[in-house]
Legacy VTK file of the C-alpha trace (Angstrom):
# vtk DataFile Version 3.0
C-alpha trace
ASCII
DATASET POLYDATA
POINTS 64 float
134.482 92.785 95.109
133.630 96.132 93.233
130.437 97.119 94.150
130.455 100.302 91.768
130.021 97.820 88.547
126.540 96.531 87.444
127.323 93.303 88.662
128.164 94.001 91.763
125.763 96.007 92.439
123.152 93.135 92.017
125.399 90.622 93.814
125.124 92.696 97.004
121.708 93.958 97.042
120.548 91.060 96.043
122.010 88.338 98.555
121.035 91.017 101.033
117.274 90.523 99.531
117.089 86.696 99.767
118.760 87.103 103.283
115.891 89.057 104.210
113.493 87.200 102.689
114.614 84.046 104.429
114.984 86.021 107.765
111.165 86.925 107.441
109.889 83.735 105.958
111.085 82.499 109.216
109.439 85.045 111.259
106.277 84.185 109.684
106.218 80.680 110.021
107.698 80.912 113.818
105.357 83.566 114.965
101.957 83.379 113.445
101.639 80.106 111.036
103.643 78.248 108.461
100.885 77.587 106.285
101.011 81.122 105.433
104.395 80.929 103.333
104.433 80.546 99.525
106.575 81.285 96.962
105.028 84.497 96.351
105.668 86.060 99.519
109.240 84.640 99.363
109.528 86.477 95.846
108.385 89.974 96.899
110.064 89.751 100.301
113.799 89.093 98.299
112.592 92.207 96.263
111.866 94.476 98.460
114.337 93.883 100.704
116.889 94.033 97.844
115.152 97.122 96.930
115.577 98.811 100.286
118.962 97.609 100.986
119.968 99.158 97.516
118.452 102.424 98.845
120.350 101.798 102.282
123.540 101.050 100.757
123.353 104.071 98.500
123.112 106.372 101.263
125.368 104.833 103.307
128.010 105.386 100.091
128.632 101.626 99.577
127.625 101.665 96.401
127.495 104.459 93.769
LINES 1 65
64 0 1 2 3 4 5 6 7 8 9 10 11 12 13 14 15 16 17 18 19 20 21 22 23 24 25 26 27 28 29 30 31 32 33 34 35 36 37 38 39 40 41 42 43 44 45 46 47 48 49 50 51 52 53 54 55 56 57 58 59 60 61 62 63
């Protein structure tokens, strides 16, 4: 996959978002309590973590 279009771009950073969201929706609900977990936090943990990995894959020189 091209990662230097628009499209790819997004495709990458964010599967890499909802991975991370998933990864720390779990963390949550493993280590301190399930009840906390809405579809808020899901929403700004895919977007942040998109938004870092984007950062991380910039400087890394995955994408461009």
């Amino acid at each position: 996959m091209d990662f230097d279009t628009l499209g790819g771009k997004l495709a990458l950073v964010g599967l890499t978002g909802v991975a991370f969201a998933i990864l720390y929706m779990l963390f949550i609900a493993i280590a301190v309590d399930p009840r906390l977990i809405s579809m808020d936090w899901l929403v700004v943990a895919a977007l942040a973590g998109a938004g870092c990995s984007y950062l991380i894959y910039e400087y890394k020189g995955i994408i461009k």
